[in-house]
Backbone as ProteinMPNN parsed JSONL, in Angstrom:
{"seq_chain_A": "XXXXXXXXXXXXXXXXXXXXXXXXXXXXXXXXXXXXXXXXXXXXXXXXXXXXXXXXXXXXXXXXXXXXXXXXXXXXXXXXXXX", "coords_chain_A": {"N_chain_A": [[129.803, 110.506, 56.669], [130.631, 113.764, 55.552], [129.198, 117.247, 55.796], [129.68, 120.177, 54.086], [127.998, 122.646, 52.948], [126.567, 124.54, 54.543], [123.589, 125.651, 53.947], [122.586, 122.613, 53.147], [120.112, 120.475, 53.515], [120.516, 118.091, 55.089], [122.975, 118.906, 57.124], [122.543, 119.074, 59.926], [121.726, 116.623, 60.433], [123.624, 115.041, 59.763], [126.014, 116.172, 60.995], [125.21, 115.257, 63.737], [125.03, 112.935, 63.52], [128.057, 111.852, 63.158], [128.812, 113.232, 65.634], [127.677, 111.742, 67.252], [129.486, 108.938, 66.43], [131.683, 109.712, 67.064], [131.889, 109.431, 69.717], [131.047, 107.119, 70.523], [132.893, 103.464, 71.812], [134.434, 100.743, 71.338], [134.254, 97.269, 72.761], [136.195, 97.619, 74.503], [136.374, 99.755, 75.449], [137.9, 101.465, 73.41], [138.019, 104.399, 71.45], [136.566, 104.371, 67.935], [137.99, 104.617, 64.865], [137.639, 106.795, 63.193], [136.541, 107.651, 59.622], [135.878, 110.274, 58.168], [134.106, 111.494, 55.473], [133.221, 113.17, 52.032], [130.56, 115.154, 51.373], [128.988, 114.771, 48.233], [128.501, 116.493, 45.266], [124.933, 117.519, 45.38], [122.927, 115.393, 42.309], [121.046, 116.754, 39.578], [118.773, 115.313, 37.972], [116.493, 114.602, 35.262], [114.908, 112.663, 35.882], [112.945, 110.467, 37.91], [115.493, 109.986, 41.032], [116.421, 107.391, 43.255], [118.028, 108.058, 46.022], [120.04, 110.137, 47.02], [123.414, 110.043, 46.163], [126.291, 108.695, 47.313], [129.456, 108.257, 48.572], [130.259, 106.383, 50.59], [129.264, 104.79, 49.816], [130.237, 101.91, 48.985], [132.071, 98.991, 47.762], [133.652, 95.82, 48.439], [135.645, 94.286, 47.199], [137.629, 90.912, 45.769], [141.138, 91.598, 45.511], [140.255, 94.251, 45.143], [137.993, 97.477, 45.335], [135.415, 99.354, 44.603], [134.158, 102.032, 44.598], [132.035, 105.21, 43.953], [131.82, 107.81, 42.074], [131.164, 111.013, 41.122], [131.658, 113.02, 39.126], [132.506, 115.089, 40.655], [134.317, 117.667, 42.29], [134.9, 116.67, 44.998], [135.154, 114.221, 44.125], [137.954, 113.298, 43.955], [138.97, 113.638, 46.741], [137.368, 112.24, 48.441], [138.44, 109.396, 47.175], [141.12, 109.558, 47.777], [141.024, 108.793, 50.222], [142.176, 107.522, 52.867], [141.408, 105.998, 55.147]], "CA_chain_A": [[129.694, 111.522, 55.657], [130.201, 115.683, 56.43], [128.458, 118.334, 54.747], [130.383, 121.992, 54.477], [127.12, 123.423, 52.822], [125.309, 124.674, 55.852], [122.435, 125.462, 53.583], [122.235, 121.419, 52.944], [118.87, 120.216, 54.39], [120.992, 117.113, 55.925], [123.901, 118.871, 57.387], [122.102, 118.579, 61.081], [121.602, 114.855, 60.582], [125.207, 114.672, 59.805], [126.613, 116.515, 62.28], [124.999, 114.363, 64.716], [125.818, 111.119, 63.396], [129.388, 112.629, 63.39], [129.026, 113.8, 66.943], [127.596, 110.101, 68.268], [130.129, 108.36, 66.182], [132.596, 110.233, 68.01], [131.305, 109.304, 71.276], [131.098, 105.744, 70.319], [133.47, 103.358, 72.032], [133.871, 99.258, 71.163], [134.351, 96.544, 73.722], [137.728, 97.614, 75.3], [136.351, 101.008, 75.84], [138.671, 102.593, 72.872], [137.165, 105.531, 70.799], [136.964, 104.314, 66.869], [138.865, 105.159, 64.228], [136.229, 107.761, 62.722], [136.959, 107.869, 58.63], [135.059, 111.328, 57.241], [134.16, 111.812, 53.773], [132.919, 114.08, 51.919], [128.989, 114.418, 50.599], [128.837, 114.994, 46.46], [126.936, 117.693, 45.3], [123.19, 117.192, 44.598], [122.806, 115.552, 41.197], [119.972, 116.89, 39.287], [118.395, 114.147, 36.83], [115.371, 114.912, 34.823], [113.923, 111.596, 36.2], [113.384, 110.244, 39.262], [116.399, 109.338, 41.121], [115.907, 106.439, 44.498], [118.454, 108.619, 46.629], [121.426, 110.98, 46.892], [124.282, 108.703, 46.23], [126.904, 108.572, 48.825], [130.898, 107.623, 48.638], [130.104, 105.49, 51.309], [127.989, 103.112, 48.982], [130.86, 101.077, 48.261], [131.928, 97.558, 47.582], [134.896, 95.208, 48.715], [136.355, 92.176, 46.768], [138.568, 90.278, 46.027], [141.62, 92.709, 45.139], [139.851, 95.724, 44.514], [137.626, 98.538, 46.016], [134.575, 99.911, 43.323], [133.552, 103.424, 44.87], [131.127, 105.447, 43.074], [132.184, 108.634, 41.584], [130.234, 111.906, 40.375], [132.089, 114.324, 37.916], [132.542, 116.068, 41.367], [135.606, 117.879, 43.021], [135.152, 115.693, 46.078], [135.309, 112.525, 44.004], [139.716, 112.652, 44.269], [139.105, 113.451, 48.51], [136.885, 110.342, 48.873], [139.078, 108.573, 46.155], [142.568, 109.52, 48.374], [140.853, 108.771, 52.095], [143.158, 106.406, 54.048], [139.984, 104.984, 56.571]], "C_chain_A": [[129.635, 112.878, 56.361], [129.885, 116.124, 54.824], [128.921, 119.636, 55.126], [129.529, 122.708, 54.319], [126.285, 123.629, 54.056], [124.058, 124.725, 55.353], [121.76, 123.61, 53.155], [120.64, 121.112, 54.031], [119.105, 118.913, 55.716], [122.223, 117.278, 56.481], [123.525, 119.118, 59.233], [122.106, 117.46, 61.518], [123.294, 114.271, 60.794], [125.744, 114.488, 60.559], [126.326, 115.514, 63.513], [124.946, 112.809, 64.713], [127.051, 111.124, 64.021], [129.687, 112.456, 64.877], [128.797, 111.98, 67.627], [128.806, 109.0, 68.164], [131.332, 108.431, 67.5], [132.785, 109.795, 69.579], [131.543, 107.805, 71.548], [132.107, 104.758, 70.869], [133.617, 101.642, 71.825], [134.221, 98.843, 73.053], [135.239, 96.642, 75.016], [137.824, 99.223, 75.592], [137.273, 101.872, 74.69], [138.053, 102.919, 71.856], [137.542, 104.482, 69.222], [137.592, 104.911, 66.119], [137.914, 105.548, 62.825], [136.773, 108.203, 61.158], [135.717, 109.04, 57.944], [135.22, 111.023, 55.552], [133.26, 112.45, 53.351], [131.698, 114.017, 51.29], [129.182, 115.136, 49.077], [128.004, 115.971, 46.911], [125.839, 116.581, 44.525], [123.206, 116.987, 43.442], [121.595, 116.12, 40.811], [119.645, 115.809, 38.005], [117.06, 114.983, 36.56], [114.637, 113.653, 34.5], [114.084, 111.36, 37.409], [114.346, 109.214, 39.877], [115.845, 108.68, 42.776], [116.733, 107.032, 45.31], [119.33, 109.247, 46.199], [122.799, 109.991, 47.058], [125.614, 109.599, 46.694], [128.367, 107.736, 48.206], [131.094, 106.354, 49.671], [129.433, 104.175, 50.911], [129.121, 102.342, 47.953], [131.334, 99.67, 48.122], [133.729, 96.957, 47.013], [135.256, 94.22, 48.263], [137.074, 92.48, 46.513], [139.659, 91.306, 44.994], [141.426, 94.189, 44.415], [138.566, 96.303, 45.033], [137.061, 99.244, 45.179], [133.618, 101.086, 44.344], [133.09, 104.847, 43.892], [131.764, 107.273, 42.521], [131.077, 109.921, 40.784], [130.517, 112.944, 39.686], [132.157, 115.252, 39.077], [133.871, 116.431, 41.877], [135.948, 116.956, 44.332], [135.36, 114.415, 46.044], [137.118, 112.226, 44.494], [139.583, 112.883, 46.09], [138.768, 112.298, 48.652], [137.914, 109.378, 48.35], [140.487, 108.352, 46.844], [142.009, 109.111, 49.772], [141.921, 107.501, 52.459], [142.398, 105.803, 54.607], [140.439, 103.809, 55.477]], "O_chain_A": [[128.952, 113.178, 57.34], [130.069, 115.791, 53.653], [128.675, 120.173, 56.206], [129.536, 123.663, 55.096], [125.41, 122.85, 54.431], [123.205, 124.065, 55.947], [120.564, 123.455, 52.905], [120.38, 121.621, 55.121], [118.44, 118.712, 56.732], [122.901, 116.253, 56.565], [124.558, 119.388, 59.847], [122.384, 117.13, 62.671], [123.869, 113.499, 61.561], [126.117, 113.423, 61.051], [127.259, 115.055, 64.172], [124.859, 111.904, 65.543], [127.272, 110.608, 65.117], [130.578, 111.73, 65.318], [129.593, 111.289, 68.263], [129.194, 108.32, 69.114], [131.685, 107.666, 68.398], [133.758, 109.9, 70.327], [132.096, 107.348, 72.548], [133.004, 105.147, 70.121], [132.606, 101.124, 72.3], [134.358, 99.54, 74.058], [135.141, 96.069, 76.101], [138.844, 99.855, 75.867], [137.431, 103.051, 75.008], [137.481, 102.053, 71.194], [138.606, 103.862, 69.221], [137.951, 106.003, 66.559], [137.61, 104.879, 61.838], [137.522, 109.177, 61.228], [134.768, 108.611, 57.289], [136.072, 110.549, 54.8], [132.271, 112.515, 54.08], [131.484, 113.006, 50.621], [129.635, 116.28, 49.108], [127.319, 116.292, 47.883], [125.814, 115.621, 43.755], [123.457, 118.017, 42.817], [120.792, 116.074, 41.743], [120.498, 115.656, 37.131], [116.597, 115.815, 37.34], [113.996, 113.403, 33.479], [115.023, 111.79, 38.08], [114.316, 108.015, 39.6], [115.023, 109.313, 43.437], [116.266, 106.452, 46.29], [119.619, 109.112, 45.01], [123.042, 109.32, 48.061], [125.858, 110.788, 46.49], [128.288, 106.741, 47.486], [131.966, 105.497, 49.528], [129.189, 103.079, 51.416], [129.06, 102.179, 46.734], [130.456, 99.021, 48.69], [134.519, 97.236, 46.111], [135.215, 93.173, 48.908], [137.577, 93.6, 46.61], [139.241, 91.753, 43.926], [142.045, 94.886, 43.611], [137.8, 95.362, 45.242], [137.847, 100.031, 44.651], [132.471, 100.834, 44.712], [133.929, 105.395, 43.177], [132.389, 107.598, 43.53], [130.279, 109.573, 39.914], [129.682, 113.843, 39.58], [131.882, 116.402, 38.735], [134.668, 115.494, 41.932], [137.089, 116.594, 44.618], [135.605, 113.61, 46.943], [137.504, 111.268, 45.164], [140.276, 112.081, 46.716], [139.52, 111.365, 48.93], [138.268, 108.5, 49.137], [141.081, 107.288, 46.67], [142.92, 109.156, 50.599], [142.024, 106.556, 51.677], [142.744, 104.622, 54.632], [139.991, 102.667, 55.575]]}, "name": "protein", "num_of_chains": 1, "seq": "XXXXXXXXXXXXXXXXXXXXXXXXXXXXXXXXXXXXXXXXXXXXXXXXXXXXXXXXXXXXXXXXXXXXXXXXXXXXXXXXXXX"}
């Protein structure tokens, strides 16, 4: 996941996932094949929500691919990624 808002409170954490990923290398020594995507904006609920939900919180069967969506501009980026 990247974060463009610099004011985000988790765009440090990011970055340095990001940065290790990067670094990361499997068995045969070759770099991964590093798929970005983009973080939603902050919903606001007027209850309490269990986290900030994530494009990455998705789910693989059998012919088909159920990734989560938020009335946001970044839902068609995540929605077109290639990774």
């Amino acid at each position: 996941m990247i974060e463009t808002n610099q004011k985000d409170p988790n765009i440090r954490f990011l970055q340095n996932n990001a940065k290790q990923l990067r670094k990361a290398r499997d068995a045969k020594g070759k770099p991964f094949n590093i798929a970005e995507l983009p973080m939603p904006r902050t919903l606001t609920l007027r209850r309490r929500a269990p986290a900030r939900q994530l494009y990455a919180n998705f789910l693989i069967a059998n012919k088909l691919v159920l990734v989560p969506t938020f009335n946001d501009p970044n839902d068609r980026i995540a929605l077109k990624h290639p990774g």
